[in-house]
C-alpha positions in Angstrom: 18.1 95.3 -46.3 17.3 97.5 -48.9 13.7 98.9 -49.2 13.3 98.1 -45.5 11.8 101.4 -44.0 9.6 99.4 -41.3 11.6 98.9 -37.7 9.2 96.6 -36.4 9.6 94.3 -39.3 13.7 94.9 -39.3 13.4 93.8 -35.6 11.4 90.9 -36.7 14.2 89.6 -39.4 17.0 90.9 -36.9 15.6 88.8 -33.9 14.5 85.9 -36.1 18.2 85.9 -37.5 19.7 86.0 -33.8 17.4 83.1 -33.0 19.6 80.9 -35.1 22.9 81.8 -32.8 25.2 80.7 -31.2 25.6 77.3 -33.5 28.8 75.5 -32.5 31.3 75.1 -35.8 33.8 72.2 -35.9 37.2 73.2 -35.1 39.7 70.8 -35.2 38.7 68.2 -32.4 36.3 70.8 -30.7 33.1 72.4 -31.1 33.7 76.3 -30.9 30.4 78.4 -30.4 30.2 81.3 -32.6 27.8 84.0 -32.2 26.6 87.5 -34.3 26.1 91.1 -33.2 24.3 93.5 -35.7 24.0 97.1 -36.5 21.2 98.5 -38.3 20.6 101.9 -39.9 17.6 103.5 -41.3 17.2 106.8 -43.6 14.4 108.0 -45.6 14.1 108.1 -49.4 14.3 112.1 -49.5 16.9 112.4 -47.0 19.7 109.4 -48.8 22.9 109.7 -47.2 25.8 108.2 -49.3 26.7 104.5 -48.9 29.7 105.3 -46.6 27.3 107.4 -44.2 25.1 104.0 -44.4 27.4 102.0 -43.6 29.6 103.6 -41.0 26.3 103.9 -38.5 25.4 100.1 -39.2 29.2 99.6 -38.3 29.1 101.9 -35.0 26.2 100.6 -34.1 27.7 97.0 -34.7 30.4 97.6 -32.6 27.5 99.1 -29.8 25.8 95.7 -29.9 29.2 94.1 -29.2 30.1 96.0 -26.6 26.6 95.3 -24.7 27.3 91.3 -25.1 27.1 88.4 -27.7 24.7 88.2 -30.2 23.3 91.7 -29.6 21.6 94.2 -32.3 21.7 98.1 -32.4 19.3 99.9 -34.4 20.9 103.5 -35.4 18.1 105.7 -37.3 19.6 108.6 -39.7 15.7 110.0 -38.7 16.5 110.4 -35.5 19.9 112.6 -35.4 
């Protein structure tokens, strides 16, 4: 979310997001749930990585919230390494 530098308002969104899940999509003649996991990363203004740094620790941390369960969310924050 671009311009987002406030964690406690990304947890807002991220938790009001994961609210919405597991919804149940038609498949065929059954109802198959489908749930979310998200990875978040923060960095300041002066300290940009590239896009590809972005986005590679939003995907590790993805793959952090999937490994801890369904419809999960891992914040990973550039500030802090």
């Amino acid at each position: 979310m671009p311009g987002l530098s406030d964690r406690k308002y990304a947890v807002e969104r991220v938790e009001a997001l994961l609210g919405q899940f597991p919804i149940l999509v038609q498949e065929e003649e059954k109802r198959v749930p489908v749930s979310i996991s998200i990875g978040v990363t923060f960095s300041e203004d002066d300290q940009f990585p590239s896009y590809q740094e972005l986005y590679e620790q939003a995907d590790q941390a993805m793959y952090q919230a999937k490994r801890q369960g369904r419809d999960q969310y891992v914040f990973c924050d550039i500030r802090e390494m």
